[in-house]
N, C-alpha and C positions, 0 to 999 in steps of 0.2 A: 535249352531253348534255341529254336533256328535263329539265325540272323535275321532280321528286318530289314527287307531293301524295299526300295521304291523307283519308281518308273514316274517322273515327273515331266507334263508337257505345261510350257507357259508359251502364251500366244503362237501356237502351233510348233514349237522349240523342242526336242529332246534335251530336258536339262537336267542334269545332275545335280544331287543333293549339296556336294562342295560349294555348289555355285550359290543356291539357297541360302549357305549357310554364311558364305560372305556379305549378301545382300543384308540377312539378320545381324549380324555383326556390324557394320554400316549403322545400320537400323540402331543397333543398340547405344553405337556412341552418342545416336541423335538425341534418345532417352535421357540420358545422362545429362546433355546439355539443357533439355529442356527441365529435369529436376534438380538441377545445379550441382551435379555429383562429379568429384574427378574420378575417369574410368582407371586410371591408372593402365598397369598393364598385367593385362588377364586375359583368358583364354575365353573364348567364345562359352564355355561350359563353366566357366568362373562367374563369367558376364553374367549370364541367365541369375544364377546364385544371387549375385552380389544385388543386379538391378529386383529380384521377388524380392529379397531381406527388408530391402529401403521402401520398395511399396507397403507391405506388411505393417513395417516397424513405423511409417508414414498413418498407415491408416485412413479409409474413404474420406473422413470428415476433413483431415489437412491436407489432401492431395485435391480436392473438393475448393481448396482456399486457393493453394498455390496455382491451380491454374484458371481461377476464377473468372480475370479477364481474359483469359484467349478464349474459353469456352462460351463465354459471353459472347462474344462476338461471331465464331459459329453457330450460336443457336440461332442470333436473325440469318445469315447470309445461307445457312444450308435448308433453313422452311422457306426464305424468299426463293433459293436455287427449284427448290421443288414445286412453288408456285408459279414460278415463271416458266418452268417446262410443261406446266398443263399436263403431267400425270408421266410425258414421255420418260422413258428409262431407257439405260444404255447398261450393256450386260457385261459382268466382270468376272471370268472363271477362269479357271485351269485344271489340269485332268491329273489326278495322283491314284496310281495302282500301286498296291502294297502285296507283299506275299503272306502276309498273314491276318486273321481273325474273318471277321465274317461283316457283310453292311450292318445288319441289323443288329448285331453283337458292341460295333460303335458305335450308331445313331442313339442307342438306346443308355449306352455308358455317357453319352457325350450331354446328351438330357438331362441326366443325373445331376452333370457337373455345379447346375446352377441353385446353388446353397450356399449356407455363408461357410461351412468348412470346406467349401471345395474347390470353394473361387481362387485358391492361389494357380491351382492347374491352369483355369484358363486364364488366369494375369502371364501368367510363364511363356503361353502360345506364340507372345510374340513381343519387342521387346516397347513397346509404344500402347500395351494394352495398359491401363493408370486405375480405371474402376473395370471392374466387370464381375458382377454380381447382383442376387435376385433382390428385387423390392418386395414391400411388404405384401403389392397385389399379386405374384406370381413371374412378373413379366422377369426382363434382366436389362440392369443397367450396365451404362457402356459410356465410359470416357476412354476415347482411344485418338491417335492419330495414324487413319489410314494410309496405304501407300503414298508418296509424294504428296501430300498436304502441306501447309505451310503451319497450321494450326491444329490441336486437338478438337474433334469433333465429340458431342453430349446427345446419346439416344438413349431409347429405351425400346428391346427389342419385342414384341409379343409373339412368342412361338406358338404353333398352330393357326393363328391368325392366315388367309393368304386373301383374303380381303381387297389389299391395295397391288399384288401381285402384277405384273405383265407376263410372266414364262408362264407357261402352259406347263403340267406336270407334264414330263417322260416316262412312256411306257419300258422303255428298255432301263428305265433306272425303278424297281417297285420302291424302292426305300427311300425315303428322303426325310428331309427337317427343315421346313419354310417358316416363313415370319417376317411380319412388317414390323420395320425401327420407325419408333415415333422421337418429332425432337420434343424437348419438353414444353414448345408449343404446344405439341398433341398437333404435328401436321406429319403427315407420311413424309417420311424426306428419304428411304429406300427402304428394300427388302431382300430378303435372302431365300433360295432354292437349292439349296445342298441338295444334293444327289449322290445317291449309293445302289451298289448291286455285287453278288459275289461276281467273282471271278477267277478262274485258276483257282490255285491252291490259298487265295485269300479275297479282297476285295477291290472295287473302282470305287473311287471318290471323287464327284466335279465338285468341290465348291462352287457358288455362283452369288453372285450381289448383283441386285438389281439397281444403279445411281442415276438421279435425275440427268437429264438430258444434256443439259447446260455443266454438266461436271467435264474438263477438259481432259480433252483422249492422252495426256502425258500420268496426269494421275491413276486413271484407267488402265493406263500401264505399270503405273508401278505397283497398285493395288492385287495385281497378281499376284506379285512376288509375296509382298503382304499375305495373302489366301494360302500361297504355297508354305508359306514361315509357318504362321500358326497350326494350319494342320497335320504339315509331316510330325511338328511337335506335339500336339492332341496324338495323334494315332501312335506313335511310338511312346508319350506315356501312359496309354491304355495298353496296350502291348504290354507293356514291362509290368503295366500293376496285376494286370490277370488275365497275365499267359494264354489267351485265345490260342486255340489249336487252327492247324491248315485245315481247310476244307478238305 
């Protein structure tokens, strides 16, 4: 198998994966604090380990409990945030080119993912992901706390949907995976525009989230880093599970 590299730009940055991967380490002490875990001392590849075990061995219904009141309290203040921006959205991506598999080869695995055996891949993306997994309608729920929040935030995303969308699809990206997150008001409170397309010997991937208006440009920056954690992580373990060839 070739090595997996990546060409990562966050707010127009050439950044390196190391850098990434301090930011997720950071991230994962945060984790920790918030489920009451001592991290002890482990290695960022320890971390991932230890932090999936405890969600797992936790399960939706007691991680559902434990963070009951914080998630309360985002579910008004993130439909009010969306209310109160009258639809406007402020746009949150970064650009990840990888040397291996192909867009459609991951958009299509990454669809997959949303099953009850498959949800620990995407709890793993990133270390603040706490629910993520399908309901019984199709959509996917999501207890997560995005980049620089103070609080976990409670949606539910419907893919396919682009309904409440503001980005316009890209003809230079054919491949994509859109979806508007409902809170469990059932108010649009964002949405997403992934973007893909080969290139070279593998693929471009923009992540992109759409967040109300009124979301302040310090978490918009750190939600990058956030977009950039989960995905090098999504794409390199679709990578490793089935060996996509280079273009």
């Amino acid at each position: 198998m070739n090595d997996i590299t990546f060409q990562i730009t966050i707010d127009g940055q050439m950044t390196a994966l190391a850098q990434v991967h301090d930011w997720e380490f950071a991230d994962a002490l945060r984790a920790c604090k918030r489920l009451h875990l001592d991290p002890g001392e482990r290695t960022l590849k320890e971390m991932r380990a230890f932090l999936l075990e405890t969600k797992l061995d936790l399960g939706t219904p007691r991680i559902r409990k434990l963070l009951r009141w914080q998630v309360g309290a985002t579910d008004v203040l993130s439909s009010l945030m969306a209310l109160l921006s009258f639809g406007g959205r402020k746009i949150c991506s970064v650009d990840i080119l990888c040397n291996r598999g192909t867009a459609k080869g991951f958009a299509d695995w990454f669809i997959g993912l949303n099953t009850d055996d498959r949800k620990s891949i995407l709890l793993n993306g990133e270390p603040q992901h706490y629910v993520l997994g399908p309901t019984s309608q199709g959509y996917q729920e999501v207890i997560e706390t995005t980049g620089g929040a103070p609080l976990p935030s409670h949606f539910y995303i419907h893919y396919g949907d682009t309904s409440k969308l503001k980005t316009p699809p890209d003809p230079a990206f054919p491949v994509e995976i859109p979806g508007v997150a409902y809170s469990p008001l059932g108010i649009a409170v964002a949405g997403v525009r992934h973007m893909l397309r080969d290139e070279g010997p593998g693929f471009r991937c923009r992540p992109l989230a759409e967040l109300p208006t009124l979301t302040p440009d310090s978490l918009i920056s750190q939600n990058r880093w956030h977009l950039a954690t989960e995905f090098t992580n999504w794409i390199t373990a679709w990578i490793e599970e089935t060996d996509p060839p280079q273009n």
